[in-house]
C-alpha positions, -999 to 999 in steps of 0.1 A, spaced: 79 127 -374 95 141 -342 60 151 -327 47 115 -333 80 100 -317 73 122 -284 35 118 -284 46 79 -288 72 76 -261 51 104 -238 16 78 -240 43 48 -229 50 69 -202 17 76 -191 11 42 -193 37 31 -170 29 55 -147 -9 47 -143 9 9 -143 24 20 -110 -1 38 -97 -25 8 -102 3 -17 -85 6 6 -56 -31 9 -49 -32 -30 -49 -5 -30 -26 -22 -4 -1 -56 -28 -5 -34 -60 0 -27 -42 30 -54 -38 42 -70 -70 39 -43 -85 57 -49 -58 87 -87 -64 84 -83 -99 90 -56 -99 114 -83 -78 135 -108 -103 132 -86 -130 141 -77 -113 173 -115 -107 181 -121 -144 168 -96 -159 195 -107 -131 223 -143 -143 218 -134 -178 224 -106 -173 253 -137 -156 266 -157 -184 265 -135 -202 279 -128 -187 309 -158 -165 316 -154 -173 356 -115 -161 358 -106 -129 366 -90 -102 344 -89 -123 313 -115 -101 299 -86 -72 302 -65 -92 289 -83 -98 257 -91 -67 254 -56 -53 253 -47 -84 232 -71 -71 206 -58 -36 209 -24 -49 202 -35 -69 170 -54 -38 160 -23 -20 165 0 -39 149 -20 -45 116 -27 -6 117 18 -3 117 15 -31 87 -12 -10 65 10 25 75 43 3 63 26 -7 29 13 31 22 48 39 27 56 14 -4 31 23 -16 42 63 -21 78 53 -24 64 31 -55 45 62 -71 72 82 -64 100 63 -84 77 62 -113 67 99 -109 110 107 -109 114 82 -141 85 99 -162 105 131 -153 135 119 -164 119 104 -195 104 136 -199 132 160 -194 156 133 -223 130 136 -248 129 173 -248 168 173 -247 163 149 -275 139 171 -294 156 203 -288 192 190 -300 175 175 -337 
């Protein structure tokens, strides 16, 4: 009866952790998607500040270090939701533990 209570509560665990697991890799891929199109926006509005000013001077620089900094800062917004990402798996990772560690305190005092 004991063995069937652990194998219980251990698959519930399992479960939860694949749970978080799942929720983090769907953060990391919201992620990117919002850095992907943050990118092309940048290169959508370079393109057309290009065409409108192809006979000035140094705006092609310009939109070219505009573009780096989108690029840039949707590269710090994917690296920020990793880090949620890991902080995410790890919580669930230190809870299974825990679960873990009472049901064999649990088991071992019965």
């Amino acid at each position: 009866m004991e063995i069937e209570r652990v194998i219980s509560i251990s698959e519930k665990l399992q479960e939860l952790l694949k749970n978080a697991e799942k929720e983090a890799k769907e953060i990391v891929a919201r992620a990117r998607e919002q850095a992907e199109r943050m990118v092309s926006e940048a290169k959508v509005e370079a393109e057309r500040k290009t065409s409108l000013a192809r006979l000035g001077q140094g705006i092609d620089e310009y939109l070219r270090e505009e573009e780096e900094k989108a690029t840039k800062e949707a590269e710090e917004i994917l690296k920020e939701f990793q880090k949620r990402s890991e902080a995410s798996k790890q919580a669930a990772k230190k809870r299974l533990e825990r679960a873990v560690e009472l049901i064999v305190n649990e088991v071992l005092m019965a």
